[in-house]
C-alpha positions in Angstrom: 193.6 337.6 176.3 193.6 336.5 180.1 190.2 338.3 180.6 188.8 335.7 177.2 186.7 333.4 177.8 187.2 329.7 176.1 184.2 330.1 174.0 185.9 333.6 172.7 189.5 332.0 172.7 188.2 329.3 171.0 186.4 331.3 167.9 189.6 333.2 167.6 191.6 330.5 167.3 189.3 328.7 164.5 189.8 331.7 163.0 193.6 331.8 162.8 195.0 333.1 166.1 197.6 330.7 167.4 198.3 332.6 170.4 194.4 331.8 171.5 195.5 327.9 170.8 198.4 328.6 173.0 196.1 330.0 176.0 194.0 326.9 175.3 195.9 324.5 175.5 197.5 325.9 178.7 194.1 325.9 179.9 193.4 322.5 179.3 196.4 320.4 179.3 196.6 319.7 182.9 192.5 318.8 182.5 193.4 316.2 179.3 196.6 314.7 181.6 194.5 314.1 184.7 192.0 312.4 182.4 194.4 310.1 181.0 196.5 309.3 183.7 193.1 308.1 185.8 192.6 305.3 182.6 196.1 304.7 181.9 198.1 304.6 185.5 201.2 305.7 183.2 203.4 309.3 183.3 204.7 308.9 180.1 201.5 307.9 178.2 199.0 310.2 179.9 201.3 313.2 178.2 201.6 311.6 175.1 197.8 311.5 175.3 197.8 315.4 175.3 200.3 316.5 172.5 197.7 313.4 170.8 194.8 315.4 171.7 195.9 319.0 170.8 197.3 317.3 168.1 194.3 316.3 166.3 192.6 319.4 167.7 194.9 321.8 165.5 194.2 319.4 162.9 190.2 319.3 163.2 189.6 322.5 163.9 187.3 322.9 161.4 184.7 320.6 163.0 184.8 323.1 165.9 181.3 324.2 166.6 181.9 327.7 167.9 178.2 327.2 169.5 179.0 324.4 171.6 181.7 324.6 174.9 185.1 323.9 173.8 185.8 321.5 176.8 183.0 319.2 175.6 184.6 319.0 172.3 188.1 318.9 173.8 187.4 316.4 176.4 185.8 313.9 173.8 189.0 314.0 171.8 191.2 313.6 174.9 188.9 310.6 176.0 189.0 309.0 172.4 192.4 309.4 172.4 193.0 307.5 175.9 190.8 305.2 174.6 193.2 304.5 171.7 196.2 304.0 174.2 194.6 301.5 176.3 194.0 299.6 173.2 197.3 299.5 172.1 198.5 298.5 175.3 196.3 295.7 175.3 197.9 294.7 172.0 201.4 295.2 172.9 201.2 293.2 176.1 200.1 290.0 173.7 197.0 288.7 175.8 194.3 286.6 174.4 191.3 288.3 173.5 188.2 287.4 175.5 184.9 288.1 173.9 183.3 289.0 177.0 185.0 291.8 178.3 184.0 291.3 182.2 184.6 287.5 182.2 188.0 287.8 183.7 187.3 290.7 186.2 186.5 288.8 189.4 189.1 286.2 189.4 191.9 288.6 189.4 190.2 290.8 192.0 191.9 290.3 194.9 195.5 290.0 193.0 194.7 293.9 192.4 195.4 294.4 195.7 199.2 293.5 195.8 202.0 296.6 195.7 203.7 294.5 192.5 202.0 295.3 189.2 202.9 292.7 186.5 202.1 292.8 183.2 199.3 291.0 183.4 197.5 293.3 186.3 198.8 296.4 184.4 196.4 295.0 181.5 193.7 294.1 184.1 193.5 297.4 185.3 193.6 299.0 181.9 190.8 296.8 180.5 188.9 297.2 183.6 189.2 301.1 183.4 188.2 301.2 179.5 185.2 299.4 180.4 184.1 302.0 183.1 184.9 304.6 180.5 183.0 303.0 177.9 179.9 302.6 180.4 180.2 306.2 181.1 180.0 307.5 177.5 176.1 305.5 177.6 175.4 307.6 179.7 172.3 310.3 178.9 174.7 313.5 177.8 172.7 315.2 180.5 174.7 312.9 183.2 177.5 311.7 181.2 179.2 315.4 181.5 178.7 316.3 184.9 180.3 313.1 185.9 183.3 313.3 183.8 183.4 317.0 185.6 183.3 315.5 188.6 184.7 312.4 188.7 187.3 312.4 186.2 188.4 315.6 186.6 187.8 316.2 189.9 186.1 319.5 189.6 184.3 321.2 192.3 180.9 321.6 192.0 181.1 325.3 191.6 183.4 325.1 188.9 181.4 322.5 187.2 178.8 325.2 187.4 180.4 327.7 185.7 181.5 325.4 183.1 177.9 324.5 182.3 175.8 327.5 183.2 173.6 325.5 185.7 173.1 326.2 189.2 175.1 323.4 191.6 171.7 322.8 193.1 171.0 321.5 189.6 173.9 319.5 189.2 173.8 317.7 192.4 170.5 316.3 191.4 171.8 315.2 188.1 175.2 313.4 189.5 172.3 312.1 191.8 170.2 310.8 189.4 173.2 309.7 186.7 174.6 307.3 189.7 171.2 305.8 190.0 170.8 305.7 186.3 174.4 303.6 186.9 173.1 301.4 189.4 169.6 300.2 187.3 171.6 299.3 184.3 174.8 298.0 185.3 174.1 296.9 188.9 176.8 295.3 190.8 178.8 294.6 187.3 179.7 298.5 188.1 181.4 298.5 191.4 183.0 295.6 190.8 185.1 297.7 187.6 184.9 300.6 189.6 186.5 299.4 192.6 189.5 297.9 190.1 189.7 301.9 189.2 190.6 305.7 190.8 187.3 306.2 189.6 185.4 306.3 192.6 181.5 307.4 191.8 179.8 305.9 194.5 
């Protein structure tokens, strides 16, 4: 099963073999945790986030397209997932809700700086990295992936380029243009929530 590849793993395990799950899941658990533990800052909660997301994998297996990459599919799950922690966070920590999302960003810029995370920052940074996500998944699929690969995951661009059957030459022109596709909608609005993050695009 080692030699397998995760499109073969994959159809075997939509087709009842656990022990391809297993191997999958080994595969991509430390990929899942890293995602989650860039948007939530939190041990704990980043592995929650991947028994979540295998979780509901197992249990949606059926909407597995064995066409498509399993670590697109995966990855969106793990992402949703995350996105459902920060949300309860927000909600357990009692804040007001402020219908503009970026309204409170700048004035608690600099306070992001100090060693001591309060609640309050904790929320900052957690609101502040759920909007980054949420501007990444605008993205055009042709960028959007690549730079989840990359700067999420912190995959190298070869490995990237097995992942999508592209040539790096191609995907450097495509995290080029998906940062300047970044820049013309967003502007400044996106380094200020980026520099509040690990994320670091630019």
């Amino acid at each position: 099963m080692l030699q397998l590849s995760d499109s073969q793993l994959a159809t075997m395990w939509t087709q009842g073999d656990s022990k391809a799950f297993s191997r999958l899941l080994e595969l991509y658990k430390d990929k899942i945790y890293r995602l989650a533990y860039r948007m939530l800052r939190n041990k704990s909660d980043s592995e929650d986030v991947v028994q979540e997301t295998f979780l509901r994998a197992y249990q949606h297996s059926h909407r597995f397209d064995a066409s498509k990459n399993f670590s697109t599919w995966i990855f969106s799950i793990g992402k949703n997932v995350t996105i459902d922690f920060l949300r309860k966070k927000k909600s357990e920590l009692s804040m007001d809700t402020n219908p503009n999302p970026f309204q409170d960003v700048l004035p608690f810029y600099d306070k992001l700086t100090s060693l001591e995370k309060t609640p309050e920052l904790q929320l900052i940074e957690q609101e502040t990295a759920e909007q980054v996500e949420l501007m990444i998944r605008e993205l055009p699929d042709k960028y959007k992936t690549l730079i989840v690969y990359k700067y999420f995951l912190d995959m190298s661009l070869e490995d990237i380029s097995k992942e999508v059957n592209l040539p790096v030459t191609t995907i450097k022109t495509r995290l080029f243009r998906g940062r300047n596709y970044i820049k013309r909608k967003w502007g400044s609005l996106f380094f200020i929530l980026q520099s509040l993050t690990s994320v670091i695009i630019f």
